[in-house]
C-alpha positions, -999 to +999 in steps of 0.1 A: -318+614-245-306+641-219-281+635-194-290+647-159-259+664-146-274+665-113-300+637-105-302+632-070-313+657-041-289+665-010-306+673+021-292+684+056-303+672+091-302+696+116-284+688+153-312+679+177-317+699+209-329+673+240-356+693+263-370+676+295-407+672+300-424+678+330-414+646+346-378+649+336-376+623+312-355+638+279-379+644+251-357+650+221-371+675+192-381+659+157-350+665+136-365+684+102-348+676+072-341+707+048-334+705+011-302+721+008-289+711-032-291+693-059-265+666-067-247+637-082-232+613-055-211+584-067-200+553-043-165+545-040-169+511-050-133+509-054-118+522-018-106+550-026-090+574-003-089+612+000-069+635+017-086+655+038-083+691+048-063+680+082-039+666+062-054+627+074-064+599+048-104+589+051-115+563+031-153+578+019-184+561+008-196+587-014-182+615-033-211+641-043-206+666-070-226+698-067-233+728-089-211+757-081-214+786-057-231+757-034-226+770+005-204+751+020-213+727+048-199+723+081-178+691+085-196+667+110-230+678+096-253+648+088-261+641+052-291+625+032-292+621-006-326+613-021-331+607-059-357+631-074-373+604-096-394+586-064-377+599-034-356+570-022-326+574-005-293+571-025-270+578+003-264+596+040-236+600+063-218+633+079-196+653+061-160+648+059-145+674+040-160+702+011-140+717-013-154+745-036-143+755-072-148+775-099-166+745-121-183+728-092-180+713-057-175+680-039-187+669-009-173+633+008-194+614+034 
């Protein structure tokens, strides 16, 4: 039996732009989620805190480990992560910090 290093899919939710229709009521635009990596995301089922870049303690939900060279993402960005075996959703949130290495990357929402 194989071990999946990376079983679940990350995907990124783009920031909605609000237009006005023709009566001036706000119509906002679908938000279209993009795949953006594959992943592993573990809960903190212990409470864990990490230090983020700013030097302040944030107590995360989720840690995802992804493959290296992965882009980094801009902190605030909303998250989803989907499981590729049947699509549900494992976890979402916005990003709190990213940190890139050599071996791989984490992500905390």
């Amino acid at each position: 039996m194989m071990f999946d290093l990376y079983p679940d899919i990350l995907t990124v939710i783009p920031p909605r732009d609000a237009t006005t229709d023709p009566s001036g009521d706000y119509d906002p635009a679908p938000a279209q989620e993009t795949e953006y990596a594959i992943c592993r995301a573990v809960r903190n089922g212990s409470g864990q805190v990490v230090r983020l870049q700013g030097g302040t303690e944030y107590r995360f939900g989720y840690v995802l480990y992804l493959p290296a060279g992965t882009p980094a993402l801009k902190l605030g960005t909303p998250v989803r992560v989907y499981s590729r075996q049947g699509n549900e959703r494992v976890a979402s949130g916005c990003v709190a910090d990213f940190v890139s290495g050599p071996l791989g990357c984490k992500l905390w929402i």
